[in-house]
KEKE-3310 file (N, C-alpha, C; in steps of 0.2 Angstrom, whole numbers, plus 5000, padded with zeros to 4 digits):
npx = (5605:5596:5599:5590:5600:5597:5595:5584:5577:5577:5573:5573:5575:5566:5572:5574:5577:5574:5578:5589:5600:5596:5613:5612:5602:5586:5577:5573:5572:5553:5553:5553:5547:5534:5534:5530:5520:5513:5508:5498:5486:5493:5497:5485:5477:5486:5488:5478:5467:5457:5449:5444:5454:5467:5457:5451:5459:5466:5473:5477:5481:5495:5499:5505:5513:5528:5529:5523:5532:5543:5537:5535:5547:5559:5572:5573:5563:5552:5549:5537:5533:5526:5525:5520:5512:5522:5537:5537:5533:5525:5527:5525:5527:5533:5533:5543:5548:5552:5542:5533:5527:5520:5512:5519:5512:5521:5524:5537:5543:5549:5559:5571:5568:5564:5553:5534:5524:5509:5499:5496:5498:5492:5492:5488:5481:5485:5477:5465:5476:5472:5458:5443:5442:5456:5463:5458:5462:5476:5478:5476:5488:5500:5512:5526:5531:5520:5503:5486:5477:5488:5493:5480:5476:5487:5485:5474:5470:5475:5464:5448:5433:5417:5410:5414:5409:5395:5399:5412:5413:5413:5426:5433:5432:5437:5450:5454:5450:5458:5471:5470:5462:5446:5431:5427:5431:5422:5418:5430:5432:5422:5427:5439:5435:5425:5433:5436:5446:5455:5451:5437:5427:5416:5427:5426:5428:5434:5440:5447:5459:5462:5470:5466:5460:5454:5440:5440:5448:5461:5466:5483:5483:5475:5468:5476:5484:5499:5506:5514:5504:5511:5515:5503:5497:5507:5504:5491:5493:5502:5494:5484:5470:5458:5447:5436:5424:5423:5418)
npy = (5471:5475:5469:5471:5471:5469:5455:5442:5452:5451:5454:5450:5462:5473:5483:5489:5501:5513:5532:5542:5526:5517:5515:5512:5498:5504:5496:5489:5476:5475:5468:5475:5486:5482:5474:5487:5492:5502:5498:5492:5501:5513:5508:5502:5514:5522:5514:5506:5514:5517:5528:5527:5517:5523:5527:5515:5506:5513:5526:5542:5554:5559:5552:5543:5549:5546:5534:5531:5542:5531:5522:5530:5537:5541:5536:5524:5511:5499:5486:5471:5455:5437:5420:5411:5399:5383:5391:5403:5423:5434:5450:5466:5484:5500:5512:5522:5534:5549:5562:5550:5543:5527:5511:5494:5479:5464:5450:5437:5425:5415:5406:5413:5421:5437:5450:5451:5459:5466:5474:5492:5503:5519:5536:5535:5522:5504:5487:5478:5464:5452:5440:5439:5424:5418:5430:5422:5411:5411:5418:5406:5400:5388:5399:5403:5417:5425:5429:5423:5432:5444:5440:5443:5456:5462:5458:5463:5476:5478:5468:5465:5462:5458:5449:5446:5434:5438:5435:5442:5451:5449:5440:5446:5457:5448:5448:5460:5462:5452:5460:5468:5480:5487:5494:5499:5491:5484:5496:5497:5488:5487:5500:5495:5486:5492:5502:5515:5523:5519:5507:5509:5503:5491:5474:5461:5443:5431:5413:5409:5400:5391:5399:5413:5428:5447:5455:5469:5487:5490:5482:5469:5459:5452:5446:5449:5460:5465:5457:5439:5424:5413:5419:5424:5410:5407:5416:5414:5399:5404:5409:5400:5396:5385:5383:5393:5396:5400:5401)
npz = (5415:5430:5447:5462:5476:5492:5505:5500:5492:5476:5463:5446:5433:5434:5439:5425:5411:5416:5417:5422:5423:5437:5449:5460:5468:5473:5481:5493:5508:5515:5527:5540:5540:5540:5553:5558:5571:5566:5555:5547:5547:5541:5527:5523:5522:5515:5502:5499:5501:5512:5520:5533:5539:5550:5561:5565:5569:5579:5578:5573:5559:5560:5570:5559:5552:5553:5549:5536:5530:5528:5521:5508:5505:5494:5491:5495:5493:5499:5499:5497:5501:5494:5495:5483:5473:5468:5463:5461:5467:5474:5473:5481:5480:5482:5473:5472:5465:5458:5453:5446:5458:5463:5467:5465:5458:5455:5448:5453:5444:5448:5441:5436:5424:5420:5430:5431:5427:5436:5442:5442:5453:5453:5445:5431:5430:5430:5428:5438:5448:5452:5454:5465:5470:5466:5477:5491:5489:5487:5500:5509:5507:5511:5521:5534:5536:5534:5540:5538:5538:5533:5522:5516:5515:5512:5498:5492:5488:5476:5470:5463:5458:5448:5453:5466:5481:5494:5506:5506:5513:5526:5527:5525:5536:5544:5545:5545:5559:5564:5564:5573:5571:5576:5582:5567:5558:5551:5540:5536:5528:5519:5513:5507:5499:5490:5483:5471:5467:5460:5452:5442:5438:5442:5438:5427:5427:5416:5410:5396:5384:5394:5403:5417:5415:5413:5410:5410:5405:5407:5410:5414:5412:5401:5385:5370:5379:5382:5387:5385:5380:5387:5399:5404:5409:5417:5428:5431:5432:5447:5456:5457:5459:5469:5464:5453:5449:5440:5419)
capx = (5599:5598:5596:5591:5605:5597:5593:5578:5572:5579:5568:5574:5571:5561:5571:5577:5570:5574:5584:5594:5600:5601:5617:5611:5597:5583:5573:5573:5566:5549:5549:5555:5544:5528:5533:5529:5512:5506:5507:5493:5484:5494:5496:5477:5477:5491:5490:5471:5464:5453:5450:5443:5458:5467:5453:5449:5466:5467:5479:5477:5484:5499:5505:5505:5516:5535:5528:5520:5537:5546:5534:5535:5556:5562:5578:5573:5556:5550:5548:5532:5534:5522:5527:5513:5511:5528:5543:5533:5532:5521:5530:5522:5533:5533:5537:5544:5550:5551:5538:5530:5526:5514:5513:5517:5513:5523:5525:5544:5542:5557:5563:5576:5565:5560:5545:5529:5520:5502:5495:5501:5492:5493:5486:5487:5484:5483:5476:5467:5480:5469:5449:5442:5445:5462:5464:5455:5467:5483:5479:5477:5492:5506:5516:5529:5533:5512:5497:5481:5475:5490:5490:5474:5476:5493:5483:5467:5472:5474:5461:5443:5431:5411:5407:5414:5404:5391:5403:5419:5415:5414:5430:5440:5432:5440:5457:5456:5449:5464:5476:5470:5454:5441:5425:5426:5432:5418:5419:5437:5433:5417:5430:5444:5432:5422:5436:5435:5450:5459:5446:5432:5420:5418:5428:5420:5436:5432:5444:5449:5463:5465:5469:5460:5459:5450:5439:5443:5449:5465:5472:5490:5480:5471:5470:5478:5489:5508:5510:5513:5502:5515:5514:5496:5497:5511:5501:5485:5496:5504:5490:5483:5463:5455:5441:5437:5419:5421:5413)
capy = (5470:5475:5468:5474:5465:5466:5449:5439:5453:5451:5455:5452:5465:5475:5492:5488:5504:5519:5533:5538:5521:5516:5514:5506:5496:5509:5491:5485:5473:5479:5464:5478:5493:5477:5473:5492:5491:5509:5498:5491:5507:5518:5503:5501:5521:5525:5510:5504:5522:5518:5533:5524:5513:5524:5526:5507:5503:5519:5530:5545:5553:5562:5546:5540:5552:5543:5527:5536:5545:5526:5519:5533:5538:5541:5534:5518:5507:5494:5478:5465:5449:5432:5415:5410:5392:5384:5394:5410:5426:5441:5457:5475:5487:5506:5514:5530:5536:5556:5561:5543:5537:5522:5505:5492:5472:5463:5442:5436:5420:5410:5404:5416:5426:5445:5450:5451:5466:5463:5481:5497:5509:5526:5539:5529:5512:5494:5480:5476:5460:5444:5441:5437:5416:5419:5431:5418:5405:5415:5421:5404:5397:5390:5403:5405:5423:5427:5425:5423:5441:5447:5438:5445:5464:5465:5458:5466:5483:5475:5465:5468:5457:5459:5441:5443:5434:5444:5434:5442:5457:5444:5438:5453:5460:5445:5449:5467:5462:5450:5462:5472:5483:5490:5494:5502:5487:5485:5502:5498:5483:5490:5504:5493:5482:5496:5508:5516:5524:5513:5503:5514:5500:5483:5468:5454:5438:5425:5407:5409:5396:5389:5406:5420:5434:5451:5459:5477:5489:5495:5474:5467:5450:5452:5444:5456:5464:5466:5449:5433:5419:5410:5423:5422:5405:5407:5421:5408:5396:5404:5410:5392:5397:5378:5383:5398:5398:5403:5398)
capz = (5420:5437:5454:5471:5480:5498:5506:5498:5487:5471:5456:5441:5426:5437:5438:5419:5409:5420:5412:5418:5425:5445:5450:5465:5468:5479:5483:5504:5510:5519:5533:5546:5540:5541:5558:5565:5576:5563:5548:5545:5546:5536:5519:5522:5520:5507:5496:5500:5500:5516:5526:5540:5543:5554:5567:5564:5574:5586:5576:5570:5553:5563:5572:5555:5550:5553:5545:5529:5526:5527:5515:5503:5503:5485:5491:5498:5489:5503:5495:5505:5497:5499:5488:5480:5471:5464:5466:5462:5475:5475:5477:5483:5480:5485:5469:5474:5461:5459:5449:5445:5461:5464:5471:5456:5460:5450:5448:5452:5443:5453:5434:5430:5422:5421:5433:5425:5428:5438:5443:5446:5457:5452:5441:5425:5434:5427:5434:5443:5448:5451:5455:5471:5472:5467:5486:5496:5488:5489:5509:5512:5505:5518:5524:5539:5536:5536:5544:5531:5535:5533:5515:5510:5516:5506:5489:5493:5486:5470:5468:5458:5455:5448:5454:5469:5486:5499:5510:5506:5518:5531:5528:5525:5543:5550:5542:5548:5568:5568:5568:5578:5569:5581:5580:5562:5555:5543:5537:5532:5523:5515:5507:5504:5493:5486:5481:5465:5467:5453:5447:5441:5435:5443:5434:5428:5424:5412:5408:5390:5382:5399:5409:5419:5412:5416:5405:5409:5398:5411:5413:5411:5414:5397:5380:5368:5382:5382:5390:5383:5383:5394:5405:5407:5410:5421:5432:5434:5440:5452:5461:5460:5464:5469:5460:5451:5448:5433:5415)
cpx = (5601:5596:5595:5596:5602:5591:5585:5575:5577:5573:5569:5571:5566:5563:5575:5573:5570:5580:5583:5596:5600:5609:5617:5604:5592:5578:5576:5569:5562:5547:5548:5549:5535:5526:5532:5522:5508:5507:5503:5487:5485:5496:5487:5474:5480:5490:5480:5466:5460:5456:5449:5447:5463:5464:5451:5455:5471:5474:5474:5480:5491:5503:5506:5512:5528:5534:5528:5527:5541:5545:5535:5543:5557:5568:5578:5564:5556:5546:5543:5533:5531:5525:5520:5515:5519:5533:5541:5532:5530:5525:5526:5527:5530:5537:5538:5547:5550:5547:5535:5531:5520:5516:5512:5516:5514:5524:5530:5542:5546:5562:5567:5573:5563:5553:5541:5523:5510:5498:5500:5496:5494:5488:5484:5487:5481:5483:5466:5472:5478:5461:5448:5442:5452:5464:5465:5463:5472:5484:5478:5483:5496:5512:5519:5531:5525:5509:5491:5480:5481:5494:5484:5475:5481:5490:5477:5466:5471:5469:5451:5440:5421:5408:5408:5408:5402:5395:5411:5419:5417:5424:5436:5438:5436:5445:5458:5456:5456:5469:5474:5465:5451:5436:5422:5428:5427:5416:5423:5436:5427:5421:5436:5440:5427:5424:5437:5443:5453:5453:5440:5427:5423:5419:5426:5429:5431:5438:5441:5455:5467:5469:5464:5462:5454:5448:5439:5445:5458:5470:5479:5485:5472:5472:5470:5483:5495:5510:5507:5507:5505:5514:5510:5494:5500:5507:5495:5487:5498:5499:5485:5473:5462:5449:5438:5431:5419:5418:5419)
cpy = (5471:5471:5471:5467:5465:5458:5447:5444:5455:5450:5456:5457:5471:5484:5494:5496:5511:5524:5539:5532:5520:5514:5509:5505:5502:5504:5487:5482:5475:5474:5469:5483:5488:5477:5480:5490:5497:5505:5496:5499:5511:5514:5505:5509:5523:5522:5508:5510:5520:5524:5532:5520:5517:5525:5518:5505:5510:5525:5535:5548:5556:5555:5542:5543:5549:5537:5528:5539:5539:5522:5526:5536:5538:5537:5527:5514:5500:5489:5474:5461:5444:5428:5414:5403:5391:5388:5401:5415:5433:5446:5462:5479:5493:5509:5521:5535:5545:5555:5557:5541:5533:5516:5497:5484:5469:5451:5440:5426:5413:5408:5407:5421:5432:5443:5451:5455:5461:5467:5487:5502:5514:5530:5536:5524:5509:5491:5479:5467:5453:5447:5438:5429:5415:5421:5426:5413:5407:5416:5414:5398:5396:5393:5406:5411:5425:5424:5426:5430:5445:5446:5443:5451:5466:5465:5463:5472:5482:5469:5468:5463:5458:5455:5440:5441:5437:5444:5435:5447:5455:5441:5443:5458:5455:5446:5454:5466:5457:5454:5468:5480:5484:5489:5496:5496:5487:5491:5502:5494:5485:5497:5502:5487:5485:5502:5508:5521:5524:5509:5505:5510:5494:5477:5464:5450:5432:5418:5411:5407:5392:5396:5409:5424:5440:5455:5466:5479:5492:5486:5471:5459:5450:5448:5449:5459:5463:5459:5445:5428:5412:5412:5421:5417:5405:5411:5418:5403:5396:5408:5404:5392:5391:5377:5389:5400:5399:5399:5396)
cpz = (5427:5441:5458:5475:5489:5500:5504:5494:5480:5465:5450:5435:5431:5435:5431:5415:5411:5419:5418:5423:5434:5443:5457:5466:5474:5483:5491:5503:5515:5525:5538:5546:5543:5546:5566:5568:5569:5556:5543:5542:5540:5529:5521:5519:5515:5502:5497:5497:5505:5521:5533:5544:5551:5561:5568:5570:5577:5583:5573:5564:5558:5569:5567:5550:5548:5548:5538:5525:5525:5519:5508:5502:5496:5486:5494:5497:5495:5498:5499:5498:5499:5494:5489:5477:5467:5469:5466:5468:5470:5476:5477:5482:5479:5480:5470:5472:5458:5453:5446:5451:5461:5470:5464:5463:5455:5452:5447:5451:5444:5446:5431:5427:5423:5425:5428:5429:5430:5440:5444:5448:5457:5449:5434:5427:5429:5431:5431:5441:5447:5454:5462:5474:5472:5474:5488:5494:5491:5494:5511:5513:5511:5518:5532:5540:5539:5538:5536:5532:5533:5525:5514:5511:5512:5499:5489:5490:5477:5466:5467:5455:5455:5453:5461:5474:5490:5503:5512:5512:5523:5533:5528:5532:5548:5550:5547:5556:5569:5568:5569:5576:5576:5580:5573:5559:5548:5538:5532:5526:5519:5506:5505:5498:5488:5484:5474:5463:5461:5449:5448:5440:5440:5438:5433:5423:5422:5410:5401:5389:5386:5404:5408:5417:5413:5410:5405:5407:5401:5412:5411:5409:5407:5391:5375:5370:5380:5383:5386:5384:5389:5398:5408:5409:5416:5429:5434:5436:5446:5458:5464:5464:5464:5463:5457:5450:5441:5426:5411)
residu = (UNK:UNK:UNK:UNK:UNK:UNK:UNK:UNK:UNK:UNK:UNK:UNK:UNK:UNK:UNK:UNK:UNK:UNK:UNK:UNK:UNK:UNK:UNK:UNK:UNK:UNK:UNK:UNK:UNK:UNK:UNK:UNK:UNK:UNK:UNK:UNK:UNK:UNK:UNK:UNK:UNK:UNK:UNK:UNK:UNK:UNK:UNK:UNK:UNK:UNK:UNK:UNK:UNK:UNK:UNK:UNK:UNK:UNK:UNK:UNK:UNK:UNK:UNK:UNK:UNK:UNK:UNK:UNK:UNK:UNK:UNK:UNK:UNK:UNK:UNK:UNK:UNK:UNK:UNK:UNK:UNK:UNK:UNK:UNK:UNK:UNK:UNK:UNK:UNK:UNK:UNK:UNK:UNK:UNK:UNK:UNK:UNK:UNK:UNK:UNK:UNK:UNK:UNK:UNK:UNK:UNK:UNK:UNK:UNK:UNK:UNK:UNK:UNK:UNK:UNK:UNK:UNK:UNK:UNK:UNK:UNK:UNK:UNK:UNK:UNK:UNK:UNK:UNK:UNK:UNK:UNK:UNK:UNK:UNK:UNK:UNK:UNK:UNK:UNK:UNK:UNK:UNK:UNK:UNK:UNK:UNK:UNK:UNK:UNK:UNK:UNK:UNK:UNK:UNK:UNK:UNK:UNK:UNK:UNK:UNK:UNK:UNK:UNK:UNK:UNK:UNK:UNK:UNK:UNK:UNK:UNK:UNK:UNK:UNK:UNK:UNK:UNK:UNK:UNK:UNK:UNK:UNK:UNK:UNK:UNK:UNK:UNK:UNK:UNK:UNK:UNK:UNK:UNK:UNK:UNK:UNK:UNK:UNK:UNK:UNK:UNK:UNK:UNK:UNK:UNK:UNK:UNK:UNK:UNK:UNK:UNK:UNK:UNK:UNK:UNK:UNK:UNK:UNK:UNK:UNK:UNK:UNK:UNK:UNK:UNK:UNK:UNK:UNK:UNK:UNK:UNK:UNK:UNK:UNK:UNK:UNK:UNK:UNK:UNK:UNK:UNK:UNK:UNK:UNK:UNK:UNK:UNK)
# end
């Protein structure tokens, strides 16, 4: 089993799998690349799919350009990480893998155990990762490293949900104008909640044997899927929605 050995991002089982094997971990932690001024912009762009983000927050694609080749390095995966309920922590990670790259989210379970796959955005994507109570929940869990919009625009990319509220626009424009969005703001969060990109149809999530589950035909977060019923268990409590609306 590997590890990424630099500080805080250890991910069990993560790069287990890949032939022919690392020799070293190509997993950084992404606080530094987070803490540029272009980075909301260029995530909102690369991994989001909004075209409107770089005018949203005064860049163009060309001052995008240093940040973009940081995020994307084959020799180096930025790692964004939020704890979530419990000892559990969200990773983003920058999978940069020649010829396979994406963007996987995966659930580092704090227990020792191997991650547990939650989407992966690409050409063949899986996901989406949670439904839209789970976000809310998640963005406003307490965190010292994050502010809540800065929770919710990291999950936001992977999240998918039929059901969601009229009032989610509203809340992901306030996310985008706090750090620093413009007058396109609603533009951004209009195509960051209604990109088809990856998820080609609108999900609908149902509770089944006490987990959420996504009835799409693309979900790790399924019944059937690869993962355990522990898992599933495990991946609805660590997002910990208060109340989930659901039936």
């Amino acid at each position: 089993m590997i590890f990424c050995k630099d500080v805080d991002v250890i991910i069990p089982g993560y790069l287990d799998g890949y032939e022919p094997p690392f020799l070293r971990s190509p997993l950084i932690d992404g606080s530094q690349v987070m803490a540029d001024a272009l980075f909301w912009p260029a995530f909102l762009y690369t991994v989001g799919g909004s075209v409107s983000a770089p005018n949203a927050f005064g860049a163009d694609l060309a001052d995008l350009d240093e940040l973009t080749a940081t995020l994307l390095n084959p020799d180096s995966w930025p790692v964004f990480s939020l704890a979530l309920a419990g000892r559990s922590r969200l990773r983003v990670i920058m999978r940069n893998f020649p010829g396979d790259g994406g963007v996987d989210y995966v659930l580092d379970p704090g227990n020792g155990g191997d991650s547990i796959p939650l989407a992966a955005m690409e050409g063949h994507f899986r996901g989406p990762a949670l439904a839209w109570p789970e976000l809310v929940a998640a963005a406003h869990q307490p965190d010292q490293g994050h502010t809540v919009a800065e929770r919710m625009l990291l999950l936001l990319p992977a999240c998918a949900d039929r059901d969601r509220p009229r009032t989610a626009i509203d809340l992901v424009m306030a996310a985008l104008t706090s750090l620093g969005a413009g007058s396109h703001a609603r533009q951004v969060g209009v195509e960051l909640l209604n990109s088809r990109r990856y998820w080609t149809q609108a999900c609908q999530w149902a509770t089944a044997d006490g987990v959420l589950v996504c009835l799409g035909s693309h979900a790790y977060r399924s019944l059937g899927s690869e993962l355990s019923p522990s898992d599933l268990l495990l991946i609805t409590e660590a997002f910990a929605a208060l109340d989930s609306g659901r039936p």
